[in-house]
Kinemage of the C-alpha trace (Angstrom):
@kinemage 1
@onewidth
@group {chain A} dominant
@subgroup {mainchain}
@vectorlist {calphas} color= white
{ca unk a 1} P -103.591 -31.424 55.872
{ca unk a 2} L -101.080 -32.659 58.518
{ca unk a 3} L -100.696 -35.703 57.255
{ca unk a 4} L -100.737 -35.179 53.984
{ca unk a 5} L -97.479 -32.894 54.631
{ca unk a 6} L -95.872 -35.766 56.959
{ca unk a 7} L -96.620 -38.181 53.904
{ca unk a 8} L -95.035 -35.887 51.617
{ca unk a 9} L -92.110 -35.410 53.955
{ca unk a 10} L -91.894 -39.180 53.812
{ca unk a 11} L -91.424 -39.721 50.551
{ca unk a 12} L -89.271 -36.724 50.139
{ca unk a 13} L -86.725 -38.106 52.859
{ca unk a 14} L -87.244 -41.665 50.981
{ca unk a 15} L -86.390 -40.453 47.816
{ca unk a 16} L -83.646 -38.341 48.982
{ca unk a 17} L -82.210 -41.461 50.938
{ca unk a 18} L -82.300 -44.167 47.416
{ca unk a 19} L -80.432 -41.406 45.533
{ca unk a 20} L -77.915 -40.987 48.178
{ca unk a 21} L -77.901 -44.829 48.168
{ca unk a 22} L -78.392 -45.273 44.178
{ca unk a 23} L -75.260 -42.756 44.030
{ca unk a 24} L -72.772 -44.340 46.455
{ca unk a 25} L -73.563 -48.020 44.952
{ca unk a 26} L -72.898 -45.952 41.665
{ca unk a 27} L -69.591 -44.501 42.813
{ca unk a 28} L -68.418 -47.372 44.778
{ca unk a 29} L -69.086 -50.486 42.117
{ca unk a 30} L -69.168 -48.620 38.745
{ca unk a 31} L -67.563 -45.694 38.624
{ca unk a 32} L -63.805 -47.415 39.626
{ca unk a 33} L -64.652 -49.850 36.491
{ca unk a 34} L -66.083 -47.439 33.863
{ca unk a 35} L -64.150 -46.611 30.761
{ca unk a 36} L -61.892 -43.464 30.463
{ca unk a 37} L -61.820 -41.154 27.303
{ca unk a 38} L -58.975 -43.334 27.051
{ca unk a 39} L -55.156 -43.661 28.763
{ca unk a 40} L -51.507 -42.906 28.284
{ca unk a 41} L -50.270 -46.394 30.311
{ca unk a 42} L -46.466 -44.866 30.644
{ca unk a 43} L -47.892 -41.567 31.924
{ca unk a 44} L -50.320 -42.579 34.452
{ca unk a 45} L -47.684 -45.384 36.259
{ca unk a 46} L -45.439 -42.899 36.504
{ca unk a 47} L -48.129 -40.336 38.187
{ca unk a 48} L -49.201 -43.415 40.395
{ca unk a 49} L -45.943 -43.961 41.183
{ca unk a 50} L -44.747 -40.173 42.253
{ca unk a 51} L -48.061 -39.982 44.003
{ca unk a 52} L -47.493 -42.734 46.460
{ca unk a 53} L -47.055 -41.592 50.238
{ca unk a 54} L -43.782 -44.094 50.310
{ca unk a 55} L -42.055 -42.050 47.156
{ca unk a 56} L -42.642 -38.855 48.716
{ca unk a 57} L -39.858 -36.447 47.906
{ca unk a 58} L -38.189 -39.256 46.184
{ca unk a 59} L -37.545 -37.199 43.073
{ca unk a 60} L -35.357 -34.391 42.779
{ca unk a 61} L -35.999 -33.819 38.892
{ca unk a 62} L -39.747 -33.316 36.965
{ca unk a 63} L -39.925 -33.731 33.457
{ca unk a 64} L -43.100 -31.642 32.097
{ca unk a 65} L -44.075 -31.614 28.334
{ca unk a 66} L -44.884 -33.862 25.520
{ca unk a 67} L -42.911 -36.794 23.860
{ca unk a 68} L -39.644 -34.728 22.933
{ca unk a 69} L -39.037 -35.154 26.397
{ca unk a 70} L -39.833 -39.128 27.292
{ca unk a 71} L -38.271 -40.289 24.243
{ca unk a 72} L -34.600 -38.041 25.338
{ca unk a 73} L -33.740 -37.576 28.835
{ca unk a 74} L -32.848 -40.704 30.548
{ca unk a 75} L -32.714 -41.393 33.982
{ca unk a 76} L -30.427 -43.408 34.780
{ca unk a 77} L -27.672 -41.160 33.344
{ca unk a 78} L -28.760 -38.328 35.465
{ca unk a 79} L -28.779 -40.434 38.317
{ca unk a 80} L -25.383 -41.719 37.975
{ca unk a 81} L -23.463 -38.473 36.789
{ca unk a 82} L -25.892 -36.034 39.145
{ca unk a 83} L -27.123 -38.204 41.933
{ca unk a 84} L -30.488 -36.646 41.346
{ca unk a 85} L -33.708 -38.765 40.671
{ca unk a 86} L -35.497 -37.818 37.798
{ca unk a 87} L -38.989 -39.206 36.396
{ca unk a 88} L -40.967 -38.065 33.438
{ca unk a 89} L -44.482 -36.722 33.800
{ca unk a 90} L -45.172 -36.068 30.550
{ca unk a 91} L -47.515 -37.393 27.927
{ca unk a 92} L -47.537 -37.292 23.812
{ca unk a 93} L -48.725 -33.923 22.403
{ca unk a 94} L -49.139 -32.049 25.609
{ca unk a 95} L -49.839 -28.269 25.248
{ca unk a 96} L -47.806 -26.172 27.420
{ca unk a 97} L -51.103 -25.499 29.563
{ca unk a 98} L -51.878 -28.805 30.488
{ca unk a 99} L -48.326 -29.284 31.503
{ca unk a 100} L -48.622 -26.333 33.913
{ca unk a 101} L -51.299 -27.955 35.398
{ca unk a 102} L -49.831 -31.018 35.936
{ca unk a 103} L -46.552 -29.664 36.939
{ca unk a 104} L -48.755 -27.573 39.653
{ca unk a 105} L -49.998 -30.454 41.236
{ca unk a 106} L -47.319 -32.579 41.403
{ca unk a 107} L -45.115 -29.974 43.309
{ca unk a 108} L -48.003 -30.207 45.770
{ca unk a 109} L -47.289 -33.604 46.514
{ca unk a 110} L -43.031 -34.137 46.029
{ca unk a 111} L -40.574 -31.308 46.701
{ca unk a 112} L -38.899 -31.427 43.543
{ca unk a 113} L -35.566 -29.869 42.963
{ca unk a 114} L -35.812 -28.781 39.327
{ca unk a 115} L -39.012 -28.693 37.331
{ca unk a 116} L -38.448 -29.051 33.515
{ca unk a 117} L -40.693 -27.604 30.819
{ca unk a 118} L -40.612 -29.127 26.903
{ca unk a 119} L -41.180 -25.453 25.374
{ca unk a 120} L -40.674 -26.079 21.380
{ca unk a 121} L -43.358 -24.903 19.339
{ca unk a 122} L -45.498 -28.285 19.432
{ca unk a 123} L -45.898 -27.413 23.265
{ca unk a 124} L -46.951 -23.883 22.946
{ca unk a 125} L -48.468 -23.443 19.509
{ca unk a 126} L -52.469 -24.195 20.380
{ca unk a 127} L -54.086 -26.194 17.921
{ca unk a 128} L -57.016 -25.423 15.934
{ca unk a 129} L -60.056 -25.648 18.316
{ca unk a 130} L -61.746 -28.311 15.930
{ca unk a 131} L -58.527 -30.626 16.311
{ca unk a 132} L -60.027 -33.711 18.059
{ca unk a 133} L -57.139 -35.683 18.406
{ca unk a 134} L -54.834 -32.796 20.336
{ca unk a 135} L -57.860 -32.429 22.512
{ca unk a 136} L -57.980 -35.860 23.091
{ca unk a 137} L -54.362 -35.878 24.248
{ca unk a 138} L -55.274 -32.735 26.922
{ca unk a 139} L -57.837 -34.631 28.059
{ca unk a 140} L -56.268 -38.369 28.948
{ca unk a 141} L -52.873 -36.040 30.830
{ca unk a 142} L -55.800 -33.818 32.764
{ca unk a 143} L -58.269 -36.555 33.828
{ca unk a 144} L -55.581 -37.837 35.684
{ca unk a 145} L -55.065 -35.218 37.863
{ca unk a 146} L -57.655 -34.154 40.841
{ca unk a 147} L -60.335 -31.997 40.101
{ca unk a 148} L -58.804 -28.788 41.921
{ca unk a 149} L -60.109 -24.480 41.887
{ca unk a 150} L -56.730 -23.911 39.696
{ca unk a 151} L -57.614 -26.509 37.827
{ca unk a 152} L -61.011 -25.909 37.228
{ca unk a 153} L -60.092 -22.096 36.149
{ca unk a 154} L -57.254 -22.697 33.869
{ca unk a 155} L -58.740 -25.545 32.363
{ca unk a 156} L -61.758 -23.270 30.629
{ca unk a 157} L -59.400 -20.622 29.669
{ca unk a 158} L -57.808 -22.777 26.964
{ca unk a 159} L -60.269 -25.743 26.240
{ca unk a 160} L -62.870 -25.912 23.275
{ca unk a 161} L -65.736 -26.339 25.655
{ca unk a 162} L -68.364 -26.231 23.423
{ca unk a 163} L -66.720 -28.400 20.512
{ca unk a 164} L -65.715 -31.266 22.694
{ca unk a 165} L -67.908 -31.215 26.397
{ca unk a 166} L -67.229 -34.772 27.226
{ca unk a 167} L -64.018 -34.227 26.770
{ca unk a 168} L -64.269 -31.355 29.175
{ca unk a 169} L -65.758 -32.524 31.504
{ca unk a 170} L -63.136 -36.118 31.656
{ca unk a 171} L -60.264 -33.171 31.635
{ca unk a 172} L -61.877 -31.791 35.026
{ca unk a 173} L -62.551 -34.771 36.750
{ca unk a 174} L -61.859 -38.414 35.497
{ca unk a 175} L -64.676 -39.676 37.956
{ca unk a 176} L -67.149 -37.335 36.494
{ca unk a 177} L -66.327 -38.218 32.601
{ca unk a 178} L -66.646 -41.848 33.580
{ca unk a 179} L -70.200 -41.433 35.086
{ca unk a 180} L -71.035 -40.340 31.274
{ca unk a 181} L -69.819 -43.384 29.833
{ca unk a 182} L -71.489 -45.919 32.590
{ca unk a 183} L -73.745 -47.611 29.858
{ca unk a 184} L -70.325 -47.851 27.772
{ca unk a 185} L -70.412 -51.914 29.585
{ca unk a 186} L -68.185 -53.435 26.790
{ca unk a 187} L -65.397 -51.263 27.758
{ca unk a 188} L -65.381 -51.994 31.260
{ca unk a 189} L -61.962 -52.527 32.499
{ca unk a 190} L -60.110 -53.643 36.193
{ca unk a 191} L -59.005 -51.149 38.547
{ca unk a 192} L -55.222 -50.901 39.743
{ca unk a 193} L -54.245 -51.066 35.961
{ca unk a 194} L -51.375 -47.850 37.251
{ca unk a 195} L -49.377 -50.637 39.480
{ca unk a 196} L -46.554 -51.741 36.649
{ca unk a 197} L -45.527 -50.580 32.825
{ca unk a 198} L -43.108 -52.677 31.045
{ca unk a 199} L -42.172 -52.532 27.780
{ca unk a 200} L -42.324 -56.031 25.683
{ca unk a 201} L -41.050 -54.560 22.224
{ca unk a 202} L -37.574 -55.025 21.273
{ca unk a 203} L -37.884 -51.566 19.517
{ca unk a 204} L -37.391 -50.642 22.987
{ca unk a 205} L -34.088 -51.262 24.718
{ca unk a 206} L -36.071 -50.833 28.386
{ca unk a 207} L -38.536 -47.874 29.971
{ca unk a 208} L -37.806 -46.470 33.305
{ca unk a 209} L -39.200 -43.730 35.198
{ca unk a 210} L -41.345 -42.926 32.488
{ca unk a 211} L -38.130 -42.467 30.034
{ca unk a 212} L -38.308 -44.905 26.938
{ca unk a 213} L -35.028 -46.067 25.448
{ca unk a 214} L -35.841 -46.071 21.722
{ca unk a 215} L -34.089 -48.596 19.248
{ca unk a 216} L -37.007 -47.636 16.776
{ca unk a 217} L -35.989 -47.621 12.817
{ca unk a 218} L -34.047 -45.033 12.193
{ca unk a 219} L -34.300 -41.844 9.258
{ca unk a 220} L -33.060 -42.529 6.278
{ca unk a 221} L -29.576 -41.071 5.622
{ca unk a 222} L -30.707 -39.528 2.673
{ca unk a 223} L -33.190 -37.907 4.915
{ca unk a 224} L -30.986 -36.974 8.032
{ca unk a 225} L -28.401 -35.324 5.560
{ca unk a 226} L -30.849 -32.964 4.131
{ca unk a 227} L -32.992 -32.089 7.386
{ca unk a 228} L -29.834 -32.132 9.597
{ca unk a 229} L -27.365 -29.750 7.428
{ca unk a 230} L -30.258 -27.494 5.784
{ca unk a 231} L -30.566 -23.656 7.177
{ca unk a 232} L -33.366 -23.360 9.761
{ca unk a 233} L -36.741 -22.278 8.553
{ca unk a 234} L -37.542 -18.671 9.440
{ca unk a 235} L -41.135 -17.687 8.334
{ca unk a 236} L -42.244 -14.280 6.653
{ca unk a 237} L -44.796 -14.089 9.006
{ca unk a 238} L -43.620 -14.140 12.532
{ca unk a 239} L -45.835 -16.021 14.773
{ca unk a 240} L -46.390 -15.433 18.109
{ca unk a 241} L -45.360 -18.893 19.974
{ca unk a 242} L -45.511 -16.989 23.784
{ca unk a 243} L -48.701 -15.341 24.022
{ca unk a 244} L -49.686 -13.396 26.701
{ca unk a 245} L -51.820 -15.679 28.479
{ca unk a 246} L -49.086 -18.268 28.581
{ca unk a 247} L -46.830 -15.909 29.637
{ca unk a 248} L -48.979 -15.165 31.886
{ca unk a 249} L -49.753 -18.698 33.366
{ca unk a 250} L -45.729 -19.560 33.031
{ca unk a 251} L -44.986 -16.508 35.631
{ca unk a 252} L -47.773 -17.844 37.920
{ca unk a 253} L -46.395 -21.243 37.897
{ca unk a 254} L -42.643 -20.068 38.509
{ca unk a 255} L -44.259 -17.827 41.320
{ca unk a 256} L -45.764 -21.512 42.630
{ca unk a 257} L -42.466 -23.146 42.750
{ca unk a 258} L -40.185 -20.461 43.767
{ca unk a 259} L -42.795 -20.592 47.182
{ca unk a 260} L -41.964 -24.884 47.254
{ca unk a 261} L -38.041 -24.026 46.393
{ca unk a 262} L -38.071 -25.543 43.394
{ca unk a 263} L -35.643 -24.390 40.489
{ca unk a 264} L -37.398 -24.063 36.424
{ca unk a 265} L -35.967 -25.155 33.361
{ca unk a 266} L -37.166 -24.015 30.112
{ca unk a 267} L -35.865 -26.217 27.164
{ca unk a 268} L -36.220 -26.576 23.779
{ca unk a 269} L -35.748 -29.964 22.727
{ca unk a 270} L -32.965 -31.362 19.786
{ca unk a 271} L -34.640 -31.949 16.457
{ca unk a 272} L -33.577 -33.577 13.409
{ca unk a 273} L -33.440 -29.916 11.751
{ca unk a 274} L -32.363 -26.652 12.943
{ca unk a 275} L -35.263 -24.075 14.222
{ca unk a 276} L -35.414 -20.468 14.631
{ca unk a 277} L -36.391 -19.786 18.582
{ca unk a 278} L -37.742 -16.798 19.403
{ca unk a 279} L -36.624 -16.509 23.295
{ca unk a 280} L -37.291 -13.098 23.816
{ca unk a 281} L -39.882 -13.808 26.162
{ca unk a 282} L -37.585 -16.341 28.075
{ca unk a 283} L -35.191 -13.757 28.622
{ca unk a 284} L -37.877 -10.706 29.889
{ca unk a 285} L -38.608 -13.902 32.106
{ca unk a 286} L -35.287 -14.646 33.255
{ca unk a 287} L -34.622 -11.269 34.240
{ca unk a 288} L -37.784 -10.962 36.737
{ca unk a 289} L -37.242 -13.953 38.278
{ca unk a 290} L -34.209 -15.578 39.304
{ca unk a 291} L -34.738 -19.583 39.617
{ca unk a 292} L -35.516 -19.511 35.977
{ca unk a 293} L -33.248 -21.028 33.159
{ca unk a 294} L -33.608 -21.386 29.882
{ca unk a 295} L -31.692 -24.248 27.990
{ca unk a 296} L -32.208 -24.745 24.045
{ca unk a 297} L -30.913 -28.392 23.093
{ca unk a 298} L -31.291 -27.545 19.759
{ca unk a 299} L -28.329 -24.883 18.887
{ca unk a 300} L -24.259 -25.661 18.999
{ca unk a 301} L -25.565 -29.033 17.454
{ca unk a 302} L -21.548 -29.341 15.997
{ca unk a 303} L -20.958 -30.560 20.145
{ca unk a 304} L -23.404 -33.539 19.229
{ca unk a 305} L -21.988 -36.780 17.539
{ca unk a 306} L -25.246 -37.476 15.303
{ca unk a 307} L -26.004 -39.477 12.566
{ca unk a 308} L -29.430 -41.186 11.043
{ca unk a 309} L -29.258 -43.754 13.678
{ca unk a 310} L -29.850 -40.925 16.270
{ca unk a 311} L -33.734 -40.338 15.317
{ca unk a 312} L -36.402 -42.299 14.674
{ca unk a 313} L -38.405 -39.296 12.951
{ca unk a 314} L -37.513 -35.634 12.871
{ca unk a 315} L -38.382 -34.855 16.312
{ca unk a 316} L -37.687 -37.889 18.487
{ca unk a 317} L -34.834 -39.606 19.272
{ca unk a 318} L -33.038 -43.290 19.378
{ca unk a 319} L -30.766 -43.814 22.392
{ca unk a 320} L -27.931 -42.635 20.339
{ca unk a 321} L -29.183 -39.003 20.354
{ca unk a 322} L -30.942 -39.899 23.756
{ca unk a 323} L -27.144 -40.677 24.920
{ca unk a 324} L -25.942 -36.939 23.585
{ca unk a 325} L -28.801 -34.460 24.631
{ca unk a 326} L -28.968 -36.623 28.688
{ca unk a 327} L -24.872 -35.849 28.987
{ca unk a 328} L -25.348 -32.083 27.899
{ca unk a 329} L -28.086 -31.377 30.419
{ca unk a 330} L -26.106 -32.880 32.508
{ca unk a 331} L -22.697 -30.824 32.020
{ca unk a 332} L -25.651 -27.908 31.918
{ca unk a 333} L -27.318 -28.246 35.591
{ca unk a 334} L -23.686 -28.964 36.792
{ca unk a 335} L -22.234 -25.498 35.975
{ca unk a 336} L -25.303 -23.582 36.851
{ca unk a 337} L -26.163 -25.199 39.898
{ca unk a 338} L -22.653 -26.354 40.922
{ca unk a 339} L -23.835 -30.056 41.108
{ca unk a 340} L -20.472 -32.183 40.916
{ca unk a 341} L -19.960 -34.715 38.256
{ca unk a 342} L -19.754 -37.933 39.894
{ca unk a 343} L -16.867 -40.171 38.813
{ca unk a 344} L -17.375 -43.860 39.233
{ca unk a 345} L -14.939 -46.230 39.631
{ca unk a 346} L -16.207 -48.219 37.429
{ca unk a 347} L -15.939 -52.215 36.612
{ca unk a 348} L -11.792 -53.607 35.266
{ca unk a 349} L -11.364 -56.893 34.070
{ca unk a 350} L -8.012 -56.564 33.226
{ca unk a 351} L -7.769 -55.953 29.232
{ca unk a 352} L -11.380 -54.112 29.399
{ca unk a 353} L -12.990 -51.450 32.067
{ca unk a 354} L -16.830 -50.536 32.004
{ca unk a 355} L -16.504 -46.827 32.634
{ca unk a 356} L -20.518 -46.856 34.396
{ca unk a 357} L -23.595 -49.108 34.882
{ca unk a 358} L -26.631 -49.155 36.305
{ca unk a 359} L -29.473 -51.797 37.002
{ca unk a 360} L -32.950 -51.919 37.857
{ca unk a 361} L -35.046 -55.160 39.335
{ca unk a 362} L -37.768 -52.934 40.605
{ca unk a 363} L -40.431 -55.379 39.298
{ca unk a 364} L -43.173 -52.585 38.524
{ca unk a 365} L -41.103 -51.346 35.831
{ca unk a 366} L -38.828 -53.005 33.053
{ca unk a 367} L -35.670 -54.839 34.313
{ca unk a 368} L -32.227 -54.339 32.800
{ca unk a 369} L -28.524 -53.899 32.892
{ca unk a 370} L -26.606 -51.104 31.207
{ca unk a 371} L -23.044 -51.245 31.022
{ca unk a 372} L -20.790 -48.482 29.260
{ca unk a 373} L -17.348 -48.110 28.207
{ca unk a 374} L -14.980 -46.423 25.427
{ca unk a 375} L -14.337 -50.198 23.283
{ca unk a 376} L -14.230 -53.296 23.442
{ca unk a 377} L -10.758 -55.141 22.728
{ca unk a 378} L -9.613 -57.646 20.017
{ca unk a 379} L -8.708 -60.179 21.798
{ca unk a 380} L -12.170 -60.492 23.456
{ca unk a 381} L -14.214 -61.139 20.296
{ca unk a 382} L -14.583 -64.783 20.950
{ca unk a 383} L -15.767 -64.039 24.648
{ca unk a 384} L -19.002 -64.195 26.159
{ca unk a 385} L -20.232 -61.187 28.754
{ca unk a 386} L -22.399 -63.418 31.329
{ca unk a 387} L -24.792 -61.360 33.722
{ca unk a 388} L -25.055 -63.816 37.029
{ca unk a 389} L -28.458 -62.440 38.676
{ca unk a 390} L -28.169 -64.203 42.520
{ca unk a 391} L -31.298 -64.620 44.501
{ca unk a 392} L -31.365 -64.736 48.119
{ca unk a 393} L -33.902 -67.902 47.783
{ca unk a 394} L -33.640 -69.786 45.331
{ca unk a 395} L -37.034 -70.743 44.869
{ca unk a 396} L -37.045 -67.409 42.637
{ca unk a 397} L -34.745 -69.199 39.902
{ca unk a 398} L -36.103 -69.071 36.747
{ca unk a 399} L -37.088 -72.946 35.830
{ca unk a 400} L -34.136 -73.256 33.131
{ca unk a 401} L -31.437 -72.093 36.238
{ca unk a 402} L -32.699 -74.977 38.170
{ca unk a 403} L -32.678 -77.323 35.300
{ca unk a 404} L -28.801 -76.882 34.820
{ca unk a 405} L -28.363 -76.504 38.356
{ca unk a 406} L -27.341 -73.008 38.429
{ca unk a 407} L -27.346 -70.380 41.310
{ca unk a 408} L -27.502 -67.568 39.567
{ca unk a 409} L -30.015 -66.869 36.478
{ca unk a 410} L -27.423 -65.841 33.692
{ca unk a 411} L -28.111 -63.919 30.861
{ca unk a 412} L -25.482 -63.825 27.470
{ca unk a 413} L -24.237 -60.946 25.927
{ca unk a 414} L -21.574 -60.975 22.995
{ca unk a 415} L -19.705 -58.249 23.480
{ca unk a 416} L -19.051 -57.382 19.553
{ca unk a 417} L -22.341 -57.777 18.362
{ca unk a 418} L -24.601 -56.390 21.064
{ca unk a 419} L -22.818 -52.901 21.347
{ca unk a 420} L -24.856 -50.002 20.624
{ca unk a 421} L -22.888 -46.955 19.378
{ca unk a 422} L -24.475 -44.042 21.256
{ca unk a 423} L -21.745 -41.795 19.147
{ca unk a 424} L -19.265 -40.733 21.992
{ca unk a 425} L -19.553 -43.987 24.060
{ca unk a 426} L -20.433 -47.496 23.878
{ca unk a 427} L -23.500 -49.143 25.696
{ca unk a 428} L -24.430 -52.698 26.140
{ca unk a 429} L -27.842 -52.846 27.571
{ca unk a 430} L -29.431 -56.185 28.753
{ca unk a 431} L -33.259 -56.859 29.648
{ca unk a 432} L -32.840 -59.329 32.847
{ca unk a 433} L -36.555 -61.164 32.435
{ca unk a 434} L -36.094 -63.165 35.853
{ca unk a 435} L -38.403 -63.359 39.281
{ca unk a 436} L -35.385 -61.872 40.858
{ca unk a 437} L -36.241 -58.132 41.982
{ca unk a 438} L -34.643 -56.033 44.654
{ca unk a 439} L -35.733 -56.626 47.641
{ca unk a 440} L -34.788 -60.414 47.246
{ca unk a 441} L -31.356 -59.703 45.133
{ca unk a 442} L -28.052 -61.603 46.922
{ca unk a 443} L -25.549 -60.348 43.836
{ca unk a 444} L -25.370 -59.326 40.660
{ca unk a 445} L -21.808 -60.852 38.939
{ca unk a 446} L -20.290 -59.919 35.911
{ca unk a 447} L -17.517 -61.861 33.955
{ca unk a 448} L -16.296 -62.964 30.975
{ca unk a 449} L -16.246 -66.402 29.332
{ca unk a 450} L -14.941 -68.740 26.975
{ca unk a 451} L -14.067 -72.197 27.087
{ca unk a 452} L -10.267 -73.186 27.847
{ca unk a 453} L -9.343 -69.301 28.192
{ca unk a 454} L -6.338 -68.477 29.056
{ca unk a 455} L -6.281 -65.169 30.104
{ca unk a 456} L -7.510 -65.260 33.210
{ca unk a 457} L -9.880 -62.637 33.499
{ca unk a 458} L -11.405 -61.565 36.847
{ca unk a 459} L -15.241 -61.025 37.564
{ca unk a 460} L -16.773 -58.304 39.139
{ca unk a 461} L -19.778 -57.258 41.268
{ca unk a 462} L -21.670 -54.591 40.722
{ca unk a 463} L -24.118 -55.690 43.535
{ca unk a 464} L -23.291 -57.670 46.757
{ca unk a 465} L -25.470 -58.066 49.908
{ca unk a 466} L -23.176 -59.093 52.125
């Protein structure tokens, strides 16, 4: 009888031990390798990249929602005009939920300043339960976040469960959903796929911080001046875009980041037509707590400078309208937060001044030039706008710079036929595809050229390391 217990002790602890075994093989040389439901490549860089230890409290500005938001607020004009680093953490059809979620656990890891929620109706009005395709979209934002208690409770309060349980349980946990698709072999893909996103397309001027700069083809004018000028729709039934429960989980979130310091901005997005808003929930929420504001984009639409050109479709926007909508949340977190406008000196060559500019060579992301002014002159129509890109080695020359013996890899622009009209402004905005990236930059030179000129214009540097 003894032994026949110590036997079956034996093979108990033996099994127990190849399961442990089985599972940590499992976990350590499948699991990173399985398929996902699927993946939002913009969205989970730019989580990869806020989650980093080195980018901690890097960001002063979180961008929560669906792709209103990516497709409008950019960056780099924030940056300039506010100082403040913003990044988008938002994915395409995101419910209001999920963005709560995600929004949660990001202020975990990054103090932001000011935490931004997309709150039209396509964020808050819940699709139908059968609606595979929305649920799809919940599911590839939420797998990418850990599998936390809040998560795991506010997840099953809004999720069709029973309709779509793999998708379920990927939303919890994007370790667990990949353990159900381990015989899915053909899929198999390498790990690390979060470390760059770059945009090839030239219907994209350049991506950055999760914003993309559309130059997508535009409405039809036709189209823009019936949507644009017609009344907004108002309908006889009045539906109910703030329930309760998201109420509910909106004060619980506010509660979150009033505890972390962080200011919330409620926005409505600007649309190719007008909209009737409801806030009166925004406002019974403004008045219990006070780091809540509430901004709709989408009203006073006679301050924006809009045509056709501005949108690609009725809700999202080329840079044109990008251009508008980034300056007026601007001029908005500068009066209520008493942020001051920054006024850059800017770039003068003489007969022409580039009123701003930025750059980026960070080589995880794409890397451009964007230069802005009021117009170009006349007499510079036969001119060239050369970008000189100098390395610190120049090993990192591209193989045509060393070819014509150059120091610097120059890109062209013509400065009459490159201009985009973003309505109150003009932009000239250059993709710089060279080795070249930050840490090994020597100068970044700007002039203007034509042979046998005569007017003698001078060159400037936006970047010099010495």
């Amino acid at each position: 009888m003894a032994a026949s217990s110590n036997n079956l002790f034996t093979f108990s602890f033996k099994l127990v031990l190849f399961l442990f075994v089985l599972g940590a093989l499992i976990w350590s040389f499948l699991i990173p390798y399985a398929p996902d439901v699927g993946k939002d490549r913009r969205y989970a860089y730019t989580l990869n990249t806020f989650n980093k230890e080195e980018n901690a409290d890097s960001y002063d500005i979180g961008f929560f929602g669906n792709s209103y938001s990516f497709t409008a607020y950019d960056p780099t004009i924030i940056k300039n005009k506010l100082g403040l680093n913003a990044i988008h953490l938002n994915s395409g059809s995101q419910l209001i939920e999920t963005s709560l979620i995600v929004a949660r656990e990001a202020l975990k890891k990054n103090k932001l300043k000011y935490v931004f929620f997309e709150v039209s109706g396509g964020s808050l009005r819940k699709p139908p339960k059968g609606n595979k395709d929305y649920w799809y979209y919940q599911t590839i934002a939420l797998q990418e976040i850990p599998l936390s208690v809040n998560k795991l409770l506010h997840v099953k309060d809004y999720f069709p469960i029973k309709d779509f349980p793999e998708y379920y349980v990927s939303s919890l946990s994007k370790d667990a959903g990949r353990f159900l698709r381990l015989n899915d072999i053909n899929n198999y893909h390498s790990p690390g796929e979060n470390e760059a996103f770059k945009m090839a397309s030239d219907k994209v001027y350049f991506s950055y911080n999760g914003f993309i700069a559309n130059n997508q083809t535009p409405v039809e004018d036709a189209e823009f001046q019936k949507e644009f000028y017609r009344d907004a729709y108002i309908s006889k039934t009045k539906e109910v875009l703030w329930t309760d429960e998201i109420i509910d989980q909106t004060k619980d979130f506010i509660r979150f980041a009033k505890e972390q310091g962080a200011e919330v901005i409620l926005f409505q997005s600007l649309k190719i037509y007008k909209t009737y808003y409801d806030d009166s929930a925004i406002r019974d929420i403004i008045k219990e707590f006070d780091n809540v504001k509430f901004l709709n984009l989408n009203i006073d639409r006679d301050r924006y400078s809009l045509d056709a050109k501005s949108f690609y479709n009725s809700t999202h926007l080329n840079y044109r309208g990008s251009y508008q909508v980034t300056n007026r949340l601007v001029d908005s977190l500068s009066k209520w937060y008493n942020i001051p406008i920054k006024n850059n000196k800017g770039l003068d060559f003489k007969v022409f001044k580039v009123t701003d500019y930025f750059y980026n060579l960070e080589k995880s992301q794409d890397k451009f030039i964007k230069l802005t002014f009021d117009s170009i002159p006349e007499i510079l129509k036969d001119h060239k706008l050369v970008i000189g890109v100098y390395p610190k080695n120049q090993n990192l020359l591209s193989d045509k710079s060393k070819e014509r013996k150059r120091k610097s890899d120059d890109f062209v622009v013509d400065p009459i036929t490159d201009i985009i009209d973003v309505g109150t402004a003009k932009v000239i905005i250059k993709k710089l595809e060279t080795r070249i990236s930050d840490s090994s930059l020597d100068k970044i030179k700007i002039y203007f050229f034509k042979k046998n000129d005569t007017l003698g214009l001078p060159s400037n540097d936006i970047y010099n390391n010495k």
